[in-house]
C-alpha positions as CSV (number, residue, x, y, z in Angstrom):
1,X,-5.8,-9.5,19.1
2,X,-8.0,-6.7,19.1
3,X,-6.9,-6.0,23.2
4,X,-3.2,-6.4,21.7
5,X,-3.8,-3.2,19.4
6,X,-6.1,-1.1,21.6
7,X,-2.9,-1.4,23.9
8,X,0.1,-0.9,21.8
9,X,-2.4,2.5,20.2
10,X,-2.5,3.6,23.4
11,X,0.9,3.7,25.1
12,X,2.4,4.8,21.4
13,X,-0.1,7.7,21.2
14,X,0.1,8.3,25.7
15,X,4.1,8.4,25.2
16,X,4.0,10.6,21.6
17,X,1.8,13.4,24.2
18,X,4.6,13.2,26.4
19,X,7.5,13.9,24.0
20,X,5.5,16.4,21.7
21,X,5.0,18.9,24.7
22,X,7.3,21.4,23.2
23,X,6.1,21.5,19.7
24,X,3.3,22.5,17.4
25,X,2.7,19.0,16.6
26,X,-1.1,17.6,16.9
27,X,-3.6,15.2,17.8
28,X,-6.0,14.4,15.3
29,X,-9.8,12.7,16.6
30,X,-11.9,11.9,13.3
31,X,-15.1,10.1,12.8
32,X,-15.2,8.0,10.0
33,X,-18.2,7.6,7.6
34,X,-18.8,5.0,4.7
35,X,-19.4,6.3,1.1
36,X,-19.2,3.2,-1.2
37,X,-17.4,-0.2,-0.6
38,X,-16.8,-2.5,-3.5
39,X,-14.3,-5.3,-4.8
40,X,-13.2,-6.8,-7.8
41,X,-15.5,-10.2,-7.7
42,X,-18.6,-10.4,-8.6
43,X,-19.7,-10.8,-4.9
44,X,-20.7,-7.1,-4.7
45,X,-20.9,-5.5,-1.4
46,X,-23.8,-3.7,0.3
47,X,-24.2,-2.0,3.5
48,X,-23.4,0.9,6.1
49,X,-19.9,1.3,7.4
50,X,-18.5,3.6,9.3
51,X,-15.9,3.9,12.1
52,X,-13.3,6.7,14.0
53,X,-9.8,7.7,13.4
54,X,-6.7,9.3,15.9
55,X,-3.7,10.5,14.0
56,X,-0.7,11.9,16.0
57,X,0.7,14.8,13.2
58,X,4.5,15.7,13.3
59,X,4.4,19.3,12.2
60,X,7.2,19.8,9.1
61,X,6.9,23.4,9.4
62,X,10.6,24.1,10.2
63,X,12.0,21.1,8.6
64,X,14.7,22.3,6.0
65,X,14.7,18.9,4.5
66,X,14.7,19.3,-0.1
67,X,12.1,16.9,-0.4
68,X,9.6,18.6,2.6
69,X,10.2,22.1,0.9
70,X,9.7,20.6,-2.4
71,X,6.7,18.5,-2.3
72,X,5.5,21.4,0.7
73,X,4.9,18.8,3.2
74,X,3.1,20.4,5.9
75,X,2.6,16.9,8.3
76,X,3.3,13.6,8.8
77,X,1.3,11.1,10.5
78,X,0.8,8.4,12.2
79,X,-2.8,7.1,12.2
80,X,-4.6,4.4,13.8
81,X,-8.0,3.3,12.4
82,X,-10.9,1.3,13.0
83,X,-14.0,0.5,10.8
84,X,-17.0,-1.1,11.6
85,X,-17.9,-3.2,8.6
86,X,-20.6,-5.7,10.3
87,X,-23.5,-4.3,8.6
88,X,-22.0,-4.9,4.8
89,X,-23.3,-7.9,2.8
90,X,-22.9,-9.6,-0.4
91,X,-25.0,-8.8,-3.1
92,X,-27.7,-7.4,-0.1
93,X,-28.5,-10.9,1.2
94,X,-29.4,-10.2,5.0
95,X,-27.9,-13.7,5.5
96,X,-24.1,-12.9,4.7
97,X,-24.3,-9.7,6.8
98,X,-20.8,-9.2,8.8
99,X,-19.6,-11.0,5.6
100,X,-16.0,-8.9,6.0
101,X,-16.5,-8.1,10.0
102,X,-14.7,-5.0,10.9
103,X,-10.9,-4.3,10.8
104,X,-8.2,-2.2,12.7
105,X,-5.3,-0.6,11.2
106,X,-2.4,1.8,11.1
107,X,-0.6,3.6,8.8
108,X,1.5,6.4,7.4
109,X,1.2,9.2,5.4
110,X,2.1,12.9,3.9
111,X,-0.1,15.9,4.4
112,X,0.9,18.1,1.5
113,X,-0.5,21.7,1.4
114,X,-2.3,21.8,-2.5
115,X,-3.9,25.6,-1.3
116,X,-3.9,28.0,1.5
117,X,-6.4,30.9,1.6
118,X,-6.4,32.6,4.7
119,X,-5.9,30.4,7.3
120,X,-7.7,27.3,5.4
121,X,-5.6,24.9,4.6
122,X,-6.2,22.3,1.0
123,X,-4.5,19.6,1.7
124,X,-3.7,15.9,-0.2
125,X,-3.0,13.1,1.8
126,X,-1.2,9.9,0.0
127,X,-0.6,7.3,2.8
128,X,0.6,3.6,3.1
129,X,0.0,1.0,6.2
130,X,-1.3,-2.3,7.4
131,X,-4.9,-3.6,8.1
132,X,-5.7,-6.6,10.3
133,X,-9.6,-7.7,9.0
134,X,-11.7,-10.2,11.2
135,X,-13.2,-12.4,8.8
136,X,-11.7,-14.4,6.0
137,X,-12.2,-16.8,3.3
138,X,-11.1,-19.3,6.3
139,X,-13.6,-18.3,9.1
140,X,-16.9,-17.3,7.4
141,X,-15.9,-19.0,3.0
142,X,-16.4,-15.2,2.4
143,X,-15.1,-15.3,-1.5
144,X,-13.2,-11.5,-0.8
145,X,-10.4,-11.8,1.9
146,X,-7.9,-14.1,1.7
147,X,-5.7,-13.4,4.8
148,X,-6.1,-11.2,8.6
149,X,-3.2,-9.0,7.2
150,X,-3.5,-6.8,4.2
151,X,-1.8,-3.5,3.0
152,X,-3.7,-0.5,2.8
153,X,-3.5,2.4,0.1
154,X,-4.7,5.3,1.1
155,X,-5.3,8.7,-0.8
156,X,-7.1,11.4,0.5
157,X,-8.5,15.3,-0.1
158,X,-8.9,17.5,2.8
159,X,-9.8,20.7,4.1
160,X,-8.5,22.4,7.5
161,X,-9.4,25.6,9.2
162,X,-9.2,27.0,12.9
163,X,-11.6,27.3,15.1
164,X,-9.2,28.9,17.8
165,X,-5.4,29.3,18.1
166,X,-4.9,25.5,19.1
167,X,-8.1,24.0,17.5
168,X,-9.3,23.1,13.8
169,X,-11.6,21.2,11.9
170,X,-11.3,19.0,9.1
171,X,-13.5,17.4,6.3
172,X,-11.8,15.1,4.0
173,X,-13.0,12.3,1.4
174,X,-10.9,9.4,1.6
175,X,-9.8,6.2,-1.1
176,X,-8.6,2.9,0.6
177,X,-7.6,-0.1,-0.9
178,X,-7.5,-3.4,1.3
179,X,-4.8,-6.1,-0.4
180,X,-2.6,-8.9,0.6
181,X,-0.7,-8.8,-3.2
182,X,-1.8,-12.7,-3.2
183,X,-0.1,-14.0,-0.7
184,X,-2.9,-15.9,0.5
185,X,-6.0,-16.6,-1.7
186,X,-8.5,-15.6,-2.4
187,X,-7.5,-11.6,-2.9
188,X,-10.1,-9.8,-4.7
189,X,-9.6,-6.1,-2.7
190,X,-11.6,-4.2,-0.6
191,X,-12.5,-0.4,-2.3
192,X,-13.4,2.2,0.4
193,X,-14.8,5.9,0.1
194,X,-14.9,7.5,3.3
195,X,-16.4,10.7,4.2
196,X,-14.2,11.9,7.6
197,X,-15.0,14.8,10.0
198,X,-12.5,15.9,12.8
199,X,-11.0,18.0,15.5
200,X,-7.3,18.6,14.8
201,X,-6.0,19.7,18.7
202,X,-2.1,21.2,18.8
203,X,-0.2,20.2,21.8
204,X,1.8,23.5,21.9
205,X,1.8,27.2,20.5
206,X,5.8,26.3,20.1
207,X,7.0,26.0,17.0
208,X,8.6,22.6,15.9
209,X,12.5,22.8,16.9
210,X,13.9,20.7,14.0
211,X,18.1,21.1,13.4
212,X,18.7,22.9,9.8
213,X,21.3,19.5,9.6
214,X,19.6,17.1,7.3
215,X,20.5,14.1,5.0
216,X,19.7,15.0,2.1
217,X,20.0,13.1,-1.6
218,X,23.8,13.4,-1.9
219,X,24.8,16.3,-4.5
220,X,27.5,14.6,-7.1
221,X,28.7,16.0,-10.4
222,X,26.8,13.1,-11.8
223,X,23.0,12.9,-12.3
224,X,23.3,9.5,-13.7
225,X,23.5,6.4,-11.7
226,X,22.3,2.5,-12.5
227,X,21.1,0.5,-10.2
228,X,20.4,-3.5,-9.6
229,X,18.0,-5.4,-7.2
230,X,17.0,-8.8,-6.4
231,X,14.1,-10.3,-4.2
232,X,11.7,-13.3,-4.1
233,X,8.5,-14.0,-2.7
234,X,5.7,-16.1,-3.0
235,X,1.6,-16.6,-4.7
236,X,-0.6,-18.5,-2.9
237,X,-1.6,-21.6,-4.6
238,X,-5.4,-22.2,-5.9
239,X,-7.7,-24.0,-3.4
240,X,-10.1,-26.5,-4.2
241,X,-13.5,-24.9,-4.4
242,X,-12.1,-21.0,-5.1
243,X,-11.6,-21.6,-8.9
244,X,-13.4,-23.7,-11.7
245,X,-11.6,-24.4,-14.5
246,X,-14.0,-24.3,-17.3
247,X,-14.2,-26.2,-20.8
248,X,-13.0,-23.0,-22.5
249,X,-9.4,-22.4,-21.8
250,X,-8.5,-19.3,-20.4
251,X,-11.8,-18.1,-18.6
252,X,-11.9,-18.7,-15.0
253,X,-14.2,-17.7,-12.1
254,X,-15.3,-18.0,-8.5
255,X,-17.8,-20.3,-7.5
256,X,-19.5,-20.8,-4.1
257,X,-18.9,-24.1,-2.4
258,X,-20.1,-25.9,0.7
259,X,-17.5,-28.3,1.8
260,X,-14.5,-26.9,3.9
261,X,-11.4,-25.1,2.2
262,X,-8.3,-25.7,4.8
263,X,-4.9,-23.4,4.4
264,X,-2.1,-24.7,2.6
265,X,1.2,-24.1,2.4
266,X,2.2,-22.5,-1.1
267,X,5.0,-23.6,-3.2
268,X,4.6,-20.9,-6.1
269,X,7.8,-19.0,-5.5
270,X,9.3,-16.2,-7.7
271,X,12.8,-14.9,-7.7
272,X,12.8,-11.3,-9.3
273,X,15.7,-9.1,-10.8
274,X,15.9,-5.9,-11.6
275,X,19.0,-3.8,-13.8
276,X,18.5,-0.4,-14.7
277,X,19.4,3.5,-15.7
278,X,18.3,6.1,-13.3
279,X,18.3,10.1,-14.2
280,X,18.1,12.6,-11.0
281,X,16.2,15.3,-12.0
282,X,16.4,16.8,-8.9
283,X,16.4,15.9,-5.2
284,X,12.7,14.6,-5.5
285,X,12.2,13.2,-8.9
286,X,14.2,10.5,-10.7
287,X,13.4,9.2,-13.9
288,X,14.5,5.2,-14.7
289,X,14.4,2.9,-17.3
290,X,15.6,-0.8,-16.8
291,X,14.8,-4.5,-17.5
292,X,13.2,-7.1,-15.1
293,X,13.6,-10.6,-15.5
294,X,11.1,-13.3,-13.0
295,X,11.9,-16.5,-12.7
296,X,9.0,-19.2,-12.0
297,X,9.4,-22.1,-9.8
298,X,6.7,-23.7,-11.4
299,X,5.4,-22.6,-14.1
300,X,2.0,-23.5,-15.8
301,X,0.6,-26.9,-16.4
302,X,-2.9,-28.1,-17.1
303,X,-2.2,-31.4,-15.4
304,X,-1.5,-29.6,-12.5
305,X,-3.8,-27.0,-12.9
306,X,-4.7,-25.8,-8.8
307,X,-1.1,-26.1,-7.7
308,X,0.4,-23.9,-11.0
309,X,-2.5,-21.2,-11.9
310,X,-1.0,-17.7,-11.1
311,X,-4.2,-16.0,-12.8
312,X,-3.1,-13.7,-15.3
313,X,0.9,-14.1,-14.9
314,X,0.7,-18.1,-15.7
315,X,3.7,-18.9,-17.5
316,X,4.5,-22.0,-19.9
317,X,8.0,-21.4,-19.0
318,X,10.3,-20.6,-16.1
319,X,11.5,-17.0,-16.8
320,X,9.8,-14.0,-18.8
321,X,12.0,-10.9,-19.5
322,X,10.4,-7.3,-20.2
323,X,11.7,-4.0,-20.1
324,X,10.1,-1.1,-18.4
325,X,10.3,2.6,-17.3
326,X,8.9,5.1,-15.0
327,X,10.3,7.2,-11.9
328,X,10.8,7.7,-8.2
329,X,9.8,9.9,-5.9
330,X,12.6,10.6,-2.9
331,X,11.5,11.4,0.4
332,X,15.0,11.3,2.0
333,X,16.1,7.4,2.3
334,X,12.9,6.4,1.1
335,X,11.8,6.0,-2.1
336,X,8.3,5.0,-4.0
337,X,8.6,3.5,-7.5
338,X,6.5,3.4,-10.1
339,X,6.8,1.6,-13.6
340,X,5.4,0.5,-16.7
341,X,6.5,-2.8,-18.9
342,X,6.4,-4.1,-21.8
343,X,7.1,-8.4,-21.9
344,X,10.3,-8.8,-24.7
345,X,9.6,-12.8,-23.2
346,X,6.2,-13.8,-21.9
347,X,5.2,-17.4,-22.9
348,X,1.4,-16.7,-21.2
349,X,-1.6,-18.6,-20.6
350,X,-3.9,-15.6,-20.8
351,X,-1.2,-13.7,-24.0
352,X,-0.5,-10.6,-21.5
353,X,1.8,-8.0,-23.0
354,X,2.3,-4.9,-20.4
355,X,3.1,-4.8,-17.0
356,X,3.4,-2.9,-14.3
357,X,5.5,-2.8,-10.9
358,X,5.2,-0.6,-7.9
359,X,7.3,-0.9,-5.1
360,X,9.2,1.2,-2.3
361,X,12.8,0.9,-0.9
362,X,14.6,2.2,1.9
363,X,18.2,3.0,2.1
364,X,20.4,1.5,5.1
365,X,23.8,2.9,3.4
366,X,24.2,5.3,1.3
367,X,24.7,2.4,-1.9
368,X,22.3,-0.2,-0.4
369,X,18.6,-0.1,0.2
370,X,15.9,-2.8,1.5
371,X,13.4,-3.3,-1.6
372,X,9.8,-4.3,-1.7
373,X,7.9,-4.4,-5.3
374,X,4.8,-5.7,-6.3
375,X,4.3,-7.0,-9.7
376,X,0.5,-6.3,-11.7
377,X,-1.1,-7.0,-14.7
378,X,-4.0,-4.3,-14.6
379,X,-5.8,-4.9,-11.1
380,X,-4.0,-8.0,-10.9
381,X,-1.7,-8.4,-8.2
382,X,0.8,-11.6,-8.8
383,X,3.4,-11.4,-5.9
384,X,5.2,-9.5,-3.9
385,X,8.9,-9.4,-3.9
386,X,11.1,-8.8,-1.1
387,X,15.3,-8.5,-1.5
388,X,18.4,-5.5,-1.4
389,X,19.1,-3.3,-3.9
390,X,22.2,-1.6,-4.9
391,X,23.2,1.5,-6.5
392,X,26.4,3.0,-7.9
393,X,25.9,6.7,-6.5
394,X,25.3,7.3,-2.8
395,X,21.7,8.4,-2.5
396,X,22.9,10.6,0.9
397,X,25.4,11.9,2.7
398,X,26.9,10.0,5.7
């Protein structure tokens, strides 16, 4: 695996040189250095990490795009990232060292210029990706990581400045969070702070040759639209020797165990909708408000405790309904969504009240879009749901 992504790094980073010739765009080298590392159990984590960084940046500088002028979007990247977790332990017992191993990932993200003075650049750097991590709950019963694969959140704060015409440096401070959304337990998140220092190296004095032709969010009489979506997906069941149930109902916890834990396949499935208002403020910002409805396979049951526990979201009943609003930010077809709920029907084990869902969706037509939304009470991820979505006003131009 790890040869796997050394290689496809490689050749996408060897054939990016190749076609970037011509344009201001850079490579990025940065050495990676652990601040604090923490997450959500009580297993808490101690130990030095540290690891390296190379980000190919697609200069935005003449990109006439709404949102990029907008939101003043300076770069986007593509970053490849390894960390070097072996020395991190729980609770500082020498014993569980390498207790999370190390992990390799990739990702995303905006580079969006906050201040400029001189020829310093302040810049915040929001990012989204994947991370494969070495050890699990199933190789080493660490109680943390639940699957290889886990999304990764990324904000960041960073400083530029040139050290010659096609050389800078860069210090940043960056926050990632390590999550699978429960699809395989146990998922308590990782929590990194990362200190990063770097060489930023442009591949050309040329400016970026972008056509003033872009598709932008399509320019109606109407600022209102409604929208609809539907998606399922699936939690991960309980496994024997993760969870004790308790003699007081409603309390649960991790506990260690000795005996072997094997994976099994999950039957806690979720179908989610989604109906709601939308208000365009302007090509970047929508405001929405709308109701979501989730339907339970199998909800809640003390008989059957390990096969229906959904932590925090465990439902008496099959469906609960809430109503919710936030907003989206547009980046052309691609959207991020952000909302807060409140439960009109939640029959709850655990007598939960708000919610809140995140999600992001791309659109394939100008009416259609591919929707992914995750589902949380507090730190609590439940599931992630994965469907289309539909809207009555084209979001862009053909």
């Amino acid at each position: 695996m790890k040869k796997i992504i050394v290689l496809l790094i490689t050749t996408f980073f060897g054939s990016s040189y190749c076609v970037a010739q011509e344009s201001n765009n850079s490579i990025a080298i940065t050495p990676i250095d652990g601040v604090k590392i923490s997450t959500a159990s009580n297993d808490g984590l101690k130990g030095a990490f540290y690891g390296t960084e190379l980000s190919y940046q697609i200069n935005m500088d003449n990109n006439n795009a709404d949102w990029v002028r907008m939101l003043n979007v300076k770069d986007i990247s593509v970053a490849a990232t390894y960390i070097n977790m072996q020395h991190v332990s729980r609770n500082g017992i020498p014993s569980t060292r390498g207790v999370i191993g190390s992990n390799y990932g990739i990702n995303g993200r905006l580079d969006i210029l906050l201040a400029n003075t001189g020829k310093t650049n302040v810049l915040l750097s929001p990012g989204l990706g994947l991370v494969y991590i070495t050890q699990t709950f199933y190789t080493d019963k660490n109680f943390i990581v639940g699957s290889h694969v886990n999304a990764v959140l990324q904000l960041g704060m960073k400083v530029e400045t040139p050290v010659s015409d096609m050389t800078s440096i860069q210090f940043g401070i960056n926050l990632l969070h390590y999550s699978n959304a429960s699809t395989q337990l146990p998922n308590n998140g990782i929590n990194l702070a990362v200190a990063t220092i770097g060489i930023v190296q442009k591949l050309s004095k040329e400016a970026s040759s972008f056509s003033n032709h872009t598709e932008e969010w399509y320019e109606g009489d109407s600022n209102h639209s409604f929208e609809f979506s539907v998606g399922a997906g699936r939690r991960d069941q309980v496994k024997t020797g993760i969870f004790k149930n308790p003699y007081t109902p409603g309390q649960w916890y991790f506990y260690d165990t000795t005996g072997t834990v094997k994976k099994t396949s999950s039957n806690l499935y979720q179908v989610g909708m989604y109906a709601g208002y939308n208000y365009k403020l302007n090509p970047v910002i929508g405001l929405k408000i709308g109701s979501d409805v989730v339907y339970y396979t199998h909800p809640f049951t003390y008989r059957n405790f390990l096969k229906t526990y959904q932590s925090t979201f465990s439902s008496y009943d099959h469906v609960s309904v809430g109503m919710s609003v936030g907003a989206d930010l547009w980046l052309g077809r691609f959207a991020v969504t952000g909302m807060y709920g409140y439960y009109l029907h939640f029959n709850s084990l655990r007598d939960e009240h708000t919610y809140i869902t995140g999600g992001i969706k791309y659109f394939v037509l100008p009416w259609m879009a591919l929707n992914a939304k995750v589902y949380w009470h507090g730190s609590d991820p439940h599931y992630a749901n994965f469907g289309i979505l539909f809207t009555t006003d084209a979001v862009f131009n053909k």
